[in-house]
N, C-alpha and C positions, 0 to 999 in steps of 0.2 A: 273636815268631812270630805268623803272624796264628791268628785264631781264627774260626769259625764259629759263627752263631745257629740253630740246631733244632728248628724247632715243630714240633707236631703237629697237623696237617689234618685227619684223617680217621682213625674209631674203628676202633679191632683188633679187636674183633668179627668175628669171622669170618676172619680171616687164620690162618695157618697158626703154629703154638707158636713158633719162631722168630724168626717175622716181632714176636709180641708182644713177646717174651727181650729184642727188638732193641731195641726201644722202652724197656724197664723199661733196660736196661745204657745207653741212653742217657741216660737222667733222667726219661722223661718217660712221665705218668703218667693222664693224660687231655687232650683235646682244645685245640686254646690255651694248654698248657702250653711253654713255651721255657727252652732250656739253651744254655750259652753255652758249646762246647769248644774245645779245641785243634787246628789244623790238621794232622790229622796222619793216617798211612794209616790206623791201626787206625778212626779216627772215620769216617774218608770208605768203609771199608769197610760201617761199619755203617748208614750212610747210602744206600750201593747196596741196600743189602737190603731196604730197606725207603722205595724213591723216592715208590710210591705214597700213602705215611701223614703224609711230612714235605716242608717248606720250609726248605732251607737260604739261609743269606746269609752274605756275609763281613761282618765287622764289625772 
């Protein structure tokens, strides 16, 4: 199954409690941090929610 790489661009500071949730339930914990998931809806869900914070790639 392919998988997705998930960094984090830019601080949650200021974003709404969810948009952070998003990030912590992703893995990812401050800025330039990257997590490697699994392609799958629940991920790419969490990834719509929060486009403006993260870089995805396929890997």
């Amino acid at each position: 199954m392919a998988q997705l790489k998930v960094t984090q661009i830019r601080s949650s500071i200021g974003n709404k409690k969810n948009q952070r949730e998003t990030l912590r339930s992703l893995g990812l914990k401050r800025i330039h941090d990257s997590v490697v998931q699994e392609d799958r809806p629940e991920i790419r869900g969490m990834v719509a929610t929060v486009p403006h914070l993260v870089r995805v790639e396929e890997v």
